[in-house]
C-alpha positions in Angstrom: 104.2 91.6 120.8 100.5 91.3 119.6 98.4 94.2 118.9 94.8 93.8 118.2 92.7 95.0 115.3 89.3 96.0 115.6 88.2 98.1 112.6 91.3 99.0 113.7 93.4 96.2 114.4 94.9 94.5 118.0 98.8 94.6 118.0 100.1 91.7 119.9 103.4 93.4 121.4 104.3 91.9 124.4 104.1 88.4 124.6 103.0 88.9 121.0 100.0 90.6 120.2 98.0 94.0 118.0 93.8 94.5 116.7 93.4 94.3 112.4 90.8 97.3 111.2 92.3 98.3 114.0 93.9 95.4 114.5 95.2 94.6 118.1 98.5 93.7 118.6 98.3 90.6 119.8 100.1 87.2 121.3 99.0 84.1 119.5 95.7 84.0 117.5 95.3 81.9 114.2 93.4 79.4 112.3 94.5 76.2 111.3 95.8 75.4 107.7 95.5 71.7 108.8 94.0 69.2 111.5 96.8 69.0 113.2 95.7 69.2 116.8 94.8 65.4 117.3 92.2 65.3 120.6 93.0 68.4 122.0 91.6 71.0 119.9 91.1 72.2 115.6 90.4 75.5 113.5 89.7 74.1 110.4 87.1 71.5 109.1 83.7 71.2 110.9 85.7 71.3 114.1 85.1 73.5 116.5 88.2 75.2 117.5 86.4 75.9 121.2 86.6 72.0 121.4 89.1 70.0 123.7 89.6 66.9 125.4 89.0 67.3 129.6 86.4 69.9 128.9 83.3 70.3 131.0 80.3 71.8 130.6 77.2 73.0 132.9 75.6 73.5 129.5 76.7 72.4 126.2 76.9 75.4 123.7 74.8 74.8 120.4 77.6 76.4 118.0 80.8 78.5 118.5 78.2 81.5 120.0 78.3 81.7 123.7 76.2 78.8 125.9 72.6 79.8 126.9 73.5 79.3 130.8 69.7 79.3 131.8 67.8 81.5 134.3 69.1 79.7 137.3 72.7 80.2 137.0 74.3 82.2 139.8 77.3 83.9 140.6 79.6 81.4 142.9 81.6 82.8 146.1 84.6 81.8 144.3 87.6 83.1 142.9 89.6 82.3 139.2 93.1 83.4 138.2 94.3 83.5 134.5 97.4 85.0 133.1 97.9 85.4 129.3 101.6 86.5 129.9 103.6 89.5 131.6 102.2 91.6 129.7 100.9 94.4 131.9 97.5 96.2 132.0 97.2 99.7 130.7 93.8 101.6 131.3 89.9 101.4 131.6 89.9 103.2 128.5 91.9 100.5 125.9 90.3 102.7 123.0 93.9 105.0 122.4 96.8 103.9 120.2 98.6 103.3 123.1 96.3 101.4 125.4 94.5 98.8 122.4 96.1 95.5 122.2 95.3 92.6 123.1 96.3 92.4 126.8 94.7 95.6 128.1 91.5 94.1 125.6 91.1 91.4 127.3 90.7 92.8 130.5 88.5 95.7 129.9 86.3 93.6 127.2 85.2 92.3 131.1 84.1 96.1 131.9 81.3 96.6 128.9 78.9 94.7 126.6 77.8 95.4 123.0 75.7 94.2 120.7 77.5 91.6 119.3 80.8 89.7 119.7 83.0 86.6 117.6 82.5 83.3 118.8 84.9 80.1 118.6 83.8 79.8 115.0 85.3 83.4 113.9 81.1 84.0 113.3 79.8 87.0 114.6 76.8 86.9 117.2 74.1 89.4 118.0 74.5 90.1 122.2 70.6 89.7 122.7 71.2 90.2 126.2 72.4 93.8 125.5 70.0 94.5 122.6 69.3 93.7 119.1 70.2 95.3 115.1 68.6 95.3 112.0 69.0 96.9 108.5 66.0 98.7 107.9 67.3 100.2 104.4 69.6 99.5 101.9 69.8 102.5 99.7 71.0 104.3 101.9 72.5 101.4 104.0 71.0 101.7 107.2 71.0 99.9 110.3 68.5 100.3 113.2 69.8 99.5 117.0 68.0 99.2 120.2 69.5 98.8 123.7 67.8 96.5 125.9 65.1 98.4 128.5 67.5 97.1 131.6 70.7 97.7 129.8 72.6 100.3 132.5 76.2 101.5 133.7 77.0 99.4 137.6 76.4 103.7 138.7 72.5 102.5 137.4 72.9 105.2 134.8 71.2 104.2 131.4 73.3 103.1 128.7 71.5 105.2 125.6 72.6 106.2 121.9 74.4 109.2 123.8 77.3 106.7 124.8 77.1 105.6 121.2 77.5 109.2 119.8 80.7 109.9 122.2 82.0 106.6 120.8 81.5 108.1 116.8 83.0 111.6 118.1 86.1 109.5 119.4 86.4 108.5 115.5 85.1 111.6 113.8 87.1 114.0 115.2 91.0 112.4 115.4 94.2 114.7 115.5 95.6 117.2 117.8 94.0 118.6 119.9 90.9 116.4 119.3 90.0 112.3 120.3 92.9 109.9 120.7 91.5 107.3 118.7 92.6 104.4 117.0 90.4 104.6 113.7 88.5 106.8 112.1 86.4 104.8 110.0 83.0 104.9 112.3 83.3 108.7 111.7 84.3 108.1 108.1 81.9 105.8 106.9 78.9 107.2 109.0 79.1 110.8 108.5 76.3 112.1 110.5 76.7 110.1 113.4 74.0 108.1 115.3 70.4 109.5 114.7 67.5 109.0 117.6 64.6 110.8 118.9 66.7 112.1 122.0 69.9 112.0 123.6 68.6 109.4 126.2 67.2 107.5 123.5 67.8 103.6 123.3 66.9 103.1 119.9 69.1 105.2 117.1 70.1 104.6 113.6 73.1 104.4 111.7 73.4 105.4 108.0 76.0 104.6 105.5 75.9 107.2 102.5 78.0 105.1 100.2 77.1 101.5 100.8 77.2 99.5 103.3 80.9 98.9 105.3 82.2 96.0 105.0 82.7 94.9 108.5 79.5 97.1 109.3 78.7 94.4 112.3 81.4 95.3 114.2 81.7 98.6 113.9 79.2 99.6 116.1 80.3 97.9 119.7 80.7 99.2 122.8 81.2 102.3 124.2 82.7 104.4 127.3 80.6 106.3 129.8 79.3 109.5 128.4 77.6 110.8 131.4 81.1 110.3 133.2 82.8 112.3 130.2 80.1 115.1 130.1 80.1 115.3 134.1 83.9 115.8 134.5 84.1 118.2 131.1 81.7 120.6 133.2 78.7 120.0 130.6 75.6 118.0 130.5 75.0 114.9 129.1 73.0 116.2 126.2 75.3 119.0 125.7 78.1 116.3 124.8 75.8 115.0 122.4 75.1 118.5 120.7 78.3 119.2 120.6 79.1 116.1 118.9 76.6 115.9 116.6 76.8 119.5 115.8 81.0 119.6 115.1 81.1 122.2 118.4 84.8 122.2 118.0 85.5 124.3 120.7 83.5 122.3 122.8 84.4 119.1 121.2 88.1 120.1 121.8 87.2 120.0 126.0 85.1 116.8 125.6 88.1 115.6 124.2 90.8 116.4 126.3 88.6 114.6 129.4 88.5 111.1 127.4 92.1 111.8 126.3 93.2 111.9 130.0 90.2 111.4 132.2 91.1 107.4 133.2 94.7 107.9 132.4 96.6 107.3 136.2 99.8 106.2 137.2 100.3 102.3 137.1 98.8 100.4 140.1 96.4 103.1 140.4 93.1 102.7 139.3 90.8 105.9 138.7 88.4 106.7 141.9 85.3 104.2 141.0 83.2 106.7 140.6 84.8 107.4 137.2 84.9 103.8 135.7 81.7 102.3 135.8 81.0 98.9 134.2 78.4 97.9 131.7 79.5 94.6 131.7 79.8 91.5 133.9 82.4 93.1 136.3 84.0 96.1 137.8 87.3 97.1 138.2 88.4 96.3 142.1 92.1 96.4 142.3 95.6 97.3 140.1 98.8 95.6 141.8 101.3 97.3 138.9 103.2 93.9 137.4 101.8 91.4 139.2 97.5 91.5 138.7 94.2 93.2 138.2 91.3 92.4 139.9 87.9 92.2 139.1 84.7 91.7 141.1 81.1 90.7 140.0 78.7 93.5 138.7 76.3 93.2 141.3 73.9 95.5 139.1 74.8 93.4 136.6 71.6 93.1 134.2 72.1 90.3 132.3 72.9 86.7 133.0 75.4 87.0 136.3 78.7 86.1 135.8 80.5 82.4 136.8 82.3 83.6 139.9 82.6 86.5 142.1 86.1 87.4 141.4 88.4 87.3 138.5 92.2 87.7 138.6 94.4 88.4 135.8 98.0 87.5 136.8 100.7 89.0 135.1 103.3 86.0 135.1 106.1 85.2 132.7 104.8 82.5 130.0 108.0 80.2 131.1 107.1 80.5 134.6 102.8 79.1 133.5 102.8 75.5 133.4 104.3 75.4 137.0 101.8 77.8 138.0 99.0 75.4 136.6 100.4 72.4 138.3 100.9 74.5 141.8 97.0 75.7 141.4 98.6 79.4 141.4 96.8 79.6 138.1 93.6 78.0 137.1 94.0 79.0 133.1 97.0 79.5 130.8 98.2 80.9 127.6 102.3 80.2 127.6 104.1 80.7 124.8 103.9 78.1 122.1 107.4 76.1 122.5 107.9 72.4 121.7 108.8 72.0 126.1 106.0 73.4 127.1 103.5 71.9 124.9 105.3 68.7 126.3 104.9 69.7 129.7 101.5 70.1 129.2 100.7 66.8 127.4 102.1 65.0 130.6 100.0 67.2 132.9 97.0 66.0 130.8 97.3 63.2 131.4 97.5 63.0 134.5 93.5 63.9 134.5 93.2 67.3 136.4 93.7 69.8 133.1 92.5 70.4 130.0 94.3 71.9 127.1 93.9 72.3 123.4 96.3 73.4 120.6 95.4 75.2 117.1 96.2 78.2 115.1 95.5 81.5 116.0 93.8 84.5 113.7 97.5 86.2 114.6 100.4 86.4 112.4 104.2 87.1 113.1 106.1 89.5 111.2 108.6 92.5 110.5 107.6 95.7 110.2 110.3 98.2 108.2 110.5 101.9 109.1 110.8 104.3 106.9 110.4 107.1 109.0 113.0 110.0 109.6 116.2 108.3 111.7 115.8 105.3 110.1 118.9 103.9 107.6 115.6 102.9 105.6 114.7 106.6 105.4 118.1 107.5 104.3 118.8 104.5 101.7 115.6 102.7 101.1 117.5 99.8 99.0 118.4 98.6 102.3 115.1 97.3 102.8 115.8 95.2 100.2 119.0 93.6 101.7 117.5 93.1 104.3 114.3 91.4 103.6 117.0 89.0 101.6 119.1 88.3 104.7 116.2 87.5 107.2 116.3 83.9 107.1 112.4 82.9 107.2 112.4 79.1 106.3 115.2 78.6 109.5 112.6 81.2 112.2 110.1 78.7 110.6 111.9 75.5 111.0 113.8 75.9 114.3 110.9 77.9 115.9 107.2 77.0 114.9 107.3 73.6 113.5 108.4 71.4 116.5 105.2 72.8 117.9 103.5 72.3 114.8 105.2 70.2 112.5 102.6 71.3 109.5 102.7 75.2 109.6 103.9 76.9 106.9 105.7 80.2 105.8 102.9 83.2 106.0 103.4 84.9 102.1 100.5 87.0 102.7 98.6 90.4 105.3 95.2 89.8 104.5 94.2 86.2 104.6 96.2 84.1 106.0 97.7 80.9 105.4 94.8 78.7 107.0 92.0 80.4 105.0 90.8 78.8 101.7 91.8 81.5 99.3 95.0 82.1 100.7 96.9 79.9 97.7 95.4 81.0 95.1 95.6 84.5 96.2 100.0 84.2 97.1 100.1 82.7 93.5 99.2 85.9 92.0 101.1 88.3 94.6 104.6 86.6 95.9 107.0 84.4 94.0 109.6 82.9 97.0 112.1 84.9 96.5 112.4 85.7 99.9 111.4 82.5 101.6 115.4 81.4 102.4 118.2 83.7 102.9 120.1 85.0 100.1 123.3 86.5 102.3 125.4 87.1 99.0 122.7 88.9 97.2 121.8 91.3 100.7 125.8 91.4 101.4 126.2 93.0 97.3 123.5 95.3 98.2 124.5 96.6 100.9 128.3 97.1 100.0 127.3 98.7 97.0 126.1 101.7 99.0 128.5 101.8 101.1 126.5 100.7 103.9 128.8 97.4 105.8 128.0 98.1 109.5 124.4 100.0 109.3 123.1 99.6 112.7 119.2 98.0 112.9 117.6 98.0 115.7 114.9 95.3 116.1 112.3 96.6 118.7 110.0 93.6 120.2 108.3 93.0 124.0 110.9 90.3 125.1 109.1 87.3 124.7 111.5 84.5 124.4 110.3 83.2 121.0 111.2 87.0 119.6 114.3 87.0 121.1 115.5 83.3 119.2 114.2 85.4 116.5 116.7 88.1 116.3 119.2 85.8 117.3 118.6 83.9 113.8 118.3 87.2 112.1 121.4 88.4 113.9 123.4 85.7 112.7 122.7 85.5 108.8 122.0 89.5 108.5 125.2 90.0 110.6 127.0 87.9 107.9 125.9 89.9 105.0 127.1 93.3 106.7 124.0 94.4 108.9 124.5 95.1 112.3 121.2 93.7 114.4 120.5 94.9 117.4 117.8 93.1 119.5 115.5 96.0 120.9 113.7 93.5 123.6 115.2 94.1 126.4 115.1 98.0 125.6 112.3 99.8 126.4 110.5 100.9 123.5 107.1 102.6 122.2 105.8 100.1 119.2 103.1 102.5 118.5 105.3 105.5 118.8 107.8 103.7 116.1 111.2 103.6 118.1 112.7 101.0 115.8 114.1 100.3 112.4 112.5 96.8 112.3 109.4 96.1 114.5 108.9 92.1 115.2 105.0 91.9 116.9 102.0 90.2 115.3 98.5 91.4 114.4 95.8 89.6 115.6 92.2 89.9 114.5 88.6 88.1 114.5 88.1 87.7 110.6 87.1 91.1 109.5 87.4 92.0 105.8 88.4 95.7 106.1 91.0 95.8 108.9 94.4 96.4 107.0 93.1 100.1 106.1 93.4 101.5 109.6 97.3 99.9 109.9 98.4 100.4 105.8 95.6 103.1 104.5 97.2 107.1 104.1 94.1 109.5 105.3 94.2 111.6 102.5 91.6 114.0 103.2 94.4 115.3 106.3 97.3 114.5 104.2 99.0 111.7 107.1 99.2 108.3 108.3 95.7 106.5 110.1 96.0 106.0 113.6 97.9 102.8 113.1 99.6 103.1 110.1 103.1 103.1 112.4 105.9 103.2 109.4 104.2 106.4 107.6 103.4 103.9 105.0 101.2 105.4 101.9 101.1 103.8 98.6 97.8 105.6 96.7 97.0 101.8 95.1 96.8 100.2 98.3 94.6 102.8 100.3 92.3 102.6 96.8 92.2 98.8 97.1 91.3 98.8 101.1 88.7 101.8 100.4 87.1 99.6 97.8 86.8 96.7 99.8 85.5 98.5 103.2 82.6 99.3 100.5 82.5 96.2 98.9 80.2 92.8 99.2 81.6 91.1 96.2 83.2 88.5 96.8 85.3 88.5 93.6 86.2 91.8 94.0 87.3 91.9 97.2 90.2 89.2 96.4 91.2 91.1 93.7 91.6 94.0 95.4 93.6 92.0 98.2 95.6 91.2 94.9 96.3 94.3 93.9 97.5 95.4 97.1 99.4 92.3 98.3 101.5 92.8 95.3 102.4 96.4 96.2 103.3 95.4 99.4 105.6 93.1 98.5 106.9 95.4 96.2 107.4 98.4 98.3 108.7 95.8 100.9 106.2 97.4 103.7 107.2 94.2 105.9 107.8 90.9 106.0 105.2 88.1 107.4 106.8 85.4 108.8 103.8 82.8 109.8 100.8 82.3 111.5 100.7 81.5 115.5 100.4 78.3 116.5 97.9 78.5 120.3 98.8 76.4 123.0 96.1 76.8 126.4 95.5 74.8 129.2 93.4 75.1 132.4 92.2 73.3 135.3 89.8 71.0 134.1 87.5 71.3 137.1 86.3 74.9 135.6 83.0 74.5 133.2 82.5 76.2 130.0 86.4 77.1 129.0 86.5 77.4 125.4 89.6 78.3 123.3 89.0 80.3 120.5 91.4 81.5 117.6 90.1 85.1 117.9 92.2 87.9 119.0 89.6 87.7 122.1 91.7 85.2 123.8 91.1 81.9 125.8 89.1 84.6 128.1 86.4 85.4 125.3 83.5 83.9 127.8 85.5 83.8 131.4 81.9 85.7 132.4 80.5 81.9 132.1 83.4 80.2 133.7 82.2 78.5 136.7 83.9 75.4 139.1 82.1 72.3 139.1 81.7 70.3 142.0 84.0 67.2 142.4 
C-alpha cells in the first residue's frame, strides 16, 4: 500500500502507497542511494531523475520545474490512458483520512492548481500561472499570497482567499463533529487563519506567531470550492468565511458536515457536476467503479491548456501492465518493480517504440505495530520485540528488491532515507543492526516465556504481489519461532481505521522536513492521536523533537532532533522500515514531455503537458 504525506503524509496502501506531514500512502517513490539506473533514468548526482532514454520533448525543460510550453500550445483532439495499479479512485475531495493517498492524489491533483508544486528534482516551484508568494515579515513570519486576476473555478466562479480560509478551517477545527481532516498543522501553526481585505479578496496573508514552519511552502496549496460548500450548507459565501474566521462553532459544525459528506457518493458515481468544479487543467467526466476515471479538458481552463483533451486513468493489475503497453491499451505505466517485468520492459525498449526509466522513489516500505486495544501487542507489548527479531529483513531485501536493484540497501531509518546524504551518519547514532537478520531463537525465547506459542498476527496490506512474498518470508521464519502470521491482503481491511496487528504499506513523500509529526506526533492540547498517527502511538520526546523541527531552520538542529527521535523509535519499536522503493515506468515513447519523478506525485506529476508527437 502507499499512503501519501503532505504536511500530512501520502500512505501508499494499495499497490503500495501513503503522504509524509501528512504523508500519503503511497506505491513506489524514492531517491537513489546510488547511480544505478544506467541510460534509463538517476535520483542522485547532478542527474536528473525526470531523465530517460526514448524521451521526447516539444520543449526541453530548463530544470526539474515544469517546461515553459509557450503561448501557442494547444489542447490536441486526442485521448491518453495511464494506470498506476488497481488501486481504485475514492473521491473529488482526497483531503479526508480515508480518501488521501497516493492513488486518489494523483487523480484529483488533475482537478486544482496551487501556488506551487515539487518538481523532478524534489525542489519546490512557485505555480506563476496560478499566482505568486512572498515573505513580507520575519518577526512575525509572514507570508503575502496573491491569486492570479484570471485564476477561476471551470463554474467561472473566482478562486479568492475565501477558498483558502475553508481550507485552514478544514485544519483548525478537526474532531467529531467538526472537519475530517488529515492534519492540523495549517490551523496549528497559523492561528488566525488567512487575513485579507475581503472575503473575495485575491491577495491575503498568512502569519506564523512562533517562527516560521518548516515546510511553510507547502502548506498553503490548494483548496476545495467554498462557494460550493457555503451554497449547499444554506449560507453565503462570506458567511462561511465569518464563521470560520470567527470559531462560529455552531455554524462551523454545519459547514462541516457538508465537506465531510458533500462529494462523498457511492463508487462509480460521481457527484452532479454542478458540485465538483475544477480549478485545474481538467474536470471530472466519468467514474466506471474498478476499471477507470475519466477526465476531460478544462475548457475555461485559465492557464496554459492542457496536452490532450482526454485523460484516462485505468485501473489495471500491475502484472497485467507491460502487456497493456505492448497492446497500446495503455500509453504509460507504473508496474510493480519485479526483476520480470523490468526485463520485459528492457526488451520492449529496445525494440524503439517506449521509453522507460528506473530509480528510487521518495517511498519507503515498512511494518507498522499496533498497539491499540485487540491487539496481542496491546495485551503483551514484549511481543513487539519477538517479533521485530523474527522478521527476516536482509532475506525481504535480498530475495525481493535487489534483483531489481542489485545496490539498494536495508532502510534503518523514518526520516531521511537511505539515498539522502545524512542518512549514515544519522543510523550511526540511532540503530545498531540488531535487527537487520532474523534472530528465530532469541524471538522463539521471548515469546515462550510469556506463554504466548501460537499468538495470532494478522498482517493487513492491499494485495500487491510484492507484499504478499513479503508475508510469505515473514510467515515462514516468524512461524518458526511460535507466531502465527496471517496475511491480511486478500482480506478487506481499513489501513487508516487500523484493522491489523502489523500494517505492511509505505509512506511516500516530496522531501518535506516536518512530515513525521502528523503520522508519529500525540496532539496534546486534545489529549489523542493526529489524524494519521494510526497505532495511537505517543512518546512525549518524539512529539517534542518533530514540534522543534516544524519550527526550526537550523540545520544542525534539525538532525539532532531526528536523532533523538529515531532512537525512541527504535526503542519503543513503533515499526520496522524495511527499504526504500525501487521505480520502474515506462510509456509509449511517441508522447512528449513524460518525466518520471521520485516524488510521491507520480509519473503523472505534469500529464497536463503530455502531448503525442507526430510520427
Amino acid at each position: 500500500m502507499e499512503l501519501r504525506k503532505l504536511s500530512a503524509a501520502t500512505a501508499i496502501l494499495a499497490s503500495g502507497a501513503l503522504v509524509l506531514s501528512a504523508c500519503t500512502p503511497g506505491d513506489d517513490t524514492g531517491g537513489d542511494n546510488g547511480d544505478t539506473n544506467g541510460d534509463n533514468g538517476a535520483a542522485n548526482g547532478d542527474a536528473d531523475p525526470g531523465d530517460a532514454e526514448g524521451q521526447e520533448f516539444t520543449v526541453e525543460p530548463e530544470d526539474g520545474g515544469k517546461a515553459d510550453l509557450g503561448d501557442d500550445f494547444e489542447t490536441a483532439e486526442d485521448e491518453i490512458s495511464v494506470s498506476l495499479g488497481p488501486q481504485p479512485f475514492n473521491s473529488y475531495n482526497g483531503l479526508t483520512p480515508s480518501n488521501y493517498n497516493v492513488y486518489n492524489s494523483t487523480i484529483v491533483d488533475r482537478l486544482f492548481d496551487g501556488f506551487s508544486y515539487v518538481g523532478t528534482d524534489l525542489e519546490i516551484y512557485t505555480n506563476e500561472e496560478f499566482g505568486s508568494y512572498e515573505v513580507i515579515s520575519e518577526d512575525p513570519f509572514t507570508v503575502e499570497y496573491t491569486i492570479n486576476d484570471e485564476v477561476e473555478w471551470s463554474d467561472g466562479t473566482p478562486v479568492t482567499v475565501a477558498d483558502y480560509v475553508l481550507d485552514w478551517g478544514t485544519s483548525r477545527y478537526i474532531g467529531e463533529g467538526m472537519f475530517d481532516g488529515i492534519s492540523p498543522n495549517f490551523g496549528t501553526y497559523v492561528p488566525d487563519g488567512p487575513q485579507a481585505e475581503s472575503y473575495d479578496s485575491k491577495t491575503f496573508t498568512v502569519e506564523y506567531p512562533d517562527g516560521a514552519y518548516a515546510d511553510w511552502e507547502l502548506m498553503v496549496q490548494y483548496a476545495h470550492p467554498s462557494h460550493i460548500v457555503a451554497q449547499e450548507t444554506g449560507i453565503e459565501q462570506e458567511e462561511l468565511v465569518d464563521a470560520i474566521l470567527e470559531g462560529d462553532e455552531d455554524m462551523i459544525e454545519d459547514i462541516a458536515e457538508t465537506w465531510n459528506t458533500l462529494w462523498e457518493t457511492d463508487p462509480g458515481t460521481l457527484p452532479d457536476e454542478d458540485l465538483i468544479p475544477s480549478s485545474g487543467p481538467y474536470i471530472l467526466s466519468d467514474w466506471q467503479d474498478g476499471e477507470y476515471v475519466t477526465l476531460e479538458a478544462n475548457e475555461n481552463y485559465w492557464g496554459t491548456p492542457p496536452g490532450v483533451s482526454t485523460l484516462v486513468f485505468q485501473f489495471v493489475d500491475n502484472a497485467a501492465h507491460v502487456q497493456a503497453l505492448q497492446n497500446g491499451d495503455l500509453n504509460a505505466i507504473v508496474p510493480t518493480e519485479t526483476v520480470d517485468t523490468r526485463t520485459e520492459l528492457e526488451n520492449l525498449v529496445e525494440q524503439g517504440q517506449h521509453a522507460m526509466h528506473v530509480g528510487d522513489k521518495a517511498t519507503w516500505e515498512h511494518l507498522d505495530i499496533q498497539y491499540g486495544e485487540g491487539s496481542p501487542f496491546a495485551e503483551t507489548p514484549e511481543l513487539a520485540e519477538a517479533f521485530a527479531l523474527c522478521v527476516p529483513r536482509d532475506q525481504i531485501l535480498e530475495n525481493l528488491i535487489h534483483p531489481v536493484n542489485p545496490d539498494a540497501e536495508l532502510q534503518n531509518a523514518r526520516e531521511v532515507l537511505s539515498f539522502q546524504p545524512n542518512y549514515d551518519e544519522i543510523v550511526a547514532e540511532t540503530y545498531d543492526g540488531q535487527y537487520d537478520t532474523a534472530d528465530v531463537e532469541a524471538a522463539a525465547e521471548i515469546i515462550e516465556e510469556h506463554g504466548a506459542e501460537g499468538t495470532e498476527i494478522l498482517i493487513g496490506h492491499n494485495g500487491q504481489e510484492r507484499r504478499h512474498d513479503t508475508v510469505e518470508l515473514i510467515q515462514a521464519s516468524c512461524g518458526e519461532a511460535g507466531f502465527e502470521i496471517e496475511d491480511g491482503g486478500d482480506v478487506d481491511i481499513d489501513i487508516a481505521a487500523g484493522e491489523w496487528d502489523v500494517a505492511l504499506f509505505a509512506w511516500a513523500g516530496s522531501g518535506q522536513i516536518a512530515s513525521g509529526l502528523n503520522i508519529y506526533g500525540w496532539d496534546r492540547e486534545n489529549d489523542e492521536p493526529r489524524p494519521q498517527n494510526w497505532t495511537n502511538y505517543n512518546n512525549d520526546d518524539v512529539s517534542d523533537a518533530f514540534e522543534t523541527i516544524a519550527t526550526s531552520d537550523d540545520e544542525d538542529e534539525i538532525q539532532e532532533q531526528i536523532i533523538a527521535l529515531e532512537q525512541a523509535m527504535w526503542e519503543d519499536l513503533h515499526g520496522i522500515p524495511l527499504y526504500v522503493h525501487p521505480g520502474i515506468t515506462a510509456w509509449d515513447s511517441s508522447i512528449a514531455n513524460v518525466r518520471p519523478t521520485p516524488a510521491q506525485s507520480q509519473l503523472v506529476w505534469n500529464v497536463e503537458q503530455w502531448q503525442r508527437v507526430a510520427e
